[in-house]
N, C-alpha and C positions, 0 to 999 in steps of 0.2 A: 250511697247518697251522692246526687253527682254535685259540685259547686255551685253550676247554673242553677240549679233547682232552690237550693238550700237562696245565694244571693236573689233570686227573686221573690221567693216568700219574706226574706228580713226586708229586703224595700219597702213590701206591702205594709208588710206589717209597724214599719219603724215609726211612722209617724200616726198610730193607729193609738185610740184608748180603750185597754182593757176594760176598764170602769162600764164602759160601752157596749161591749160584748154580748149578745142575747146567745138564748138558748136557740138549738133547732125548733120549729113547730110540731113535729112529733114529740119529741120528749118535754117539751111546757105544755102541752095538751093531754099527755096521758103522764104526767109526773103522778097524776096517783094512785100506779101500780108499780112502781118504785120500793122497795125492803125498808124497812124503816131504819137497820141498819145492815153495813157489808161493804165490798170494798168493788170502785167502779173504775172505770177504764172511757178516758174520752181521749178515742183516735183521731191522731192529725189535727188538733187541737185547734192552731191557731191560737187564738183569744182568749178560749177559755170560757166561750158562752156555756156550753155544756159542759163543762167541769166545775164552773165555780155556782149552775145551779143544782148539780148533785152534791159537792162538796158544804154547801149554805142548807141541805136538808140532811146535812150528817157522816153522808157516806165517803171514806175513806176514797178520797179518787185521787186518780194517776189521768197525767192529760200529758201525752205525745205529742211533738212535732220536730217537722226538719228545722225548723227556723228557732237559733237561740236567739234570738231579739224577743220572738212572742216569749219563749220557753220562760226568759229573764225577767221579762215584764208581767207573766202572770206569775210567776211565784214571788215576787217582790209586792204583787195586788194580795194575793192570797194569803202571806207572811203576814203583811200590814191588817186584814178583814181574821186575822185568826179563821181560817178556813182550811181543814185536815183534807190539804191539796198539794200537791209535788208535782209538779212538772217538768218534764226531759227530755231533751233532743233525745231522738230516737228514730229511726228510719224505718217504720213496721212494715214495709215491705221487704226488708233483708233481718228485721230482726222480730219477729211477729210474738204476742203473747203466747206465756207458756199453756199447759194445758189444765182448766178445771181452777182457775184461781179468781175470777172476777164472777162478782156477783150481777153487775150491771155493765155492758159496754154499748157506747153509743157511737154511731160515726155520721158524719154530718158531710153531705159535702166532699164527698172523697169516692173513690172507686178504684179501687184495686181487685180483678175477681178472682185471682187465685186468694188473695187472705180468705176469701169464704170459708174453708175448711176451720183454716186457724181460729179463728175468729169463733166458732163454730164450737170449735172444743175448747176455748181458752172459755168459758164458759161454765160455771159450778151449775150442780143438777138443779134448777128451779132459777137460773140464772137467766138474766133479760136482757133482750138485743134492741135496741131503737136504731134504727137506721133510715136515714132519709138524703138521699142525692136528685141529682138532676137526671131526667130522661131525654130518648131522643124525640117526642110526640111532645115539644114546644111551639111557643103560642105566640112567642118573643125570642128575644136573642140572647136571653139570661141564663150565665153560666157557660161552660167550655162550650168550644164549635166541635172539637173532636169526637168523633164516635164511640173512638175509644172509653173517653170516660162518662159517655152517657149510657143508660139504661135502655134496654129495647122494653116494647112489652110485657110486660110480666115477668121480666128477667129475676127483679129481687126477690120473687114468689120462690122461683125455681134453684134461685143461690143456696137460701137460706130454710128448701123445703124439709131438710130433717127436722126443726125445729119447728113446735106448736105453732103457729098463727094466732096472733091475740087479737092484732088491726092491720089493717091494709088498707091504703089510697092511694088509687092510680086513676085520673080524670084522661089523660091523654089529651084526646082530640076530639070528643063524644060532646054531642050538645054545643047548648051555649059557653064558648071558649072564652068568652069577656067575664065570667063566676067563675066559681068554686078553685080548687086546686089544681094548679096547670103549673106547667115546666116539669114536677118532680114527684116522687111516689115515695111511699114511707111505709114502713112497718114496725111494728115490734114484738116479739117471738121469742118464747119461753125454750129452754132446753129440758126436757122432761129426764126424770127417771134417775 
């Protein structure tokens, strides 16, 4: 984790309200194929929109980030809401989930593609992936300019194709661009067997 990285996320975030936080649109839109219990994983957390609404329907969640400002601030929100939530600096590009232990992992807003694999197996058999980032088939300027961490076409199709298909939305550039879902593509996908 390099300094610059880590000190630009606690800026962002220093003067931010957890309280505030929302969920991604993929996972408030299909929370209800969600386990009713089990233990979940919200990567590169930030805020904690996605941890503290898996953690508020039960499930034992762990929420990642490089930034202890967010990390201190939601688990001082979470302490406070009695919400079975912990959160830790963690750098899950150098230190990625282990294998077969999360029953839910969501990542919002983040793109690392070698985690796929990890990500992939850290994964219990019937365990469920929400993932939703920015693509490069934007409509505005919303979200990084680098290519790097945008999505090309059908990219998260092909990341996370070992894994069942449950939903997928990708609008791109197709049609009227002023509707629907534009900037970003989402999925969520079961690991079978």
């Amino acid at each position: 984790m390099t300094d610059t990285l880590r000190d630009k996320w606690d800026a962002r975030y220093r003067d931010a309200s957890v309280a505030q936080a929302t969920s991604c649109r993929v996972l408030a839109e299909f929370r209800h194929l969600l386990p009713a219990a089990g233990r979940a994983l919200d990567v590169a957390a930030g805020l904690g929109g996605n941890a503290q609404l898996l953690a508020g329907l039960g499930l034992e969640t762990e929420a990642w980030d490089i930034s202890p400002v967010a990390v201190d601030k939601l688990n001082r929100h979470a302490h406070t809401r009695g919400l079975p939530l912990a959160a830790s600096v963690r750098d899950v590009e150098n230190a990625p989930p282990e294998k077969g232990i999360f029953d839910v992992i969501v990542v919002s807003y983040f793109l690392d593609r070698t985690l796929a694999p990890a990500l992939r197996e850290a994964l219990r058999p019937g365990g469920l992936l929400f993932y939703e980032t920015f693509t490069r088939e934007k409509v505005d300027d919303a979200g990084p300019s680098n290519p790097d961490f945008l999505l090309a076409p059908n990219e998260l199709l092909h990341l996370f194709s070992p894994l069942r298909l449950l939903v997928y939305r990708e609008e791109g550039l197709v049609g009227e661009t002023s509707r629907g879902l534009r900037n970003v593509a989402y999925l969520v996908a079961v690991r079978e067997g």
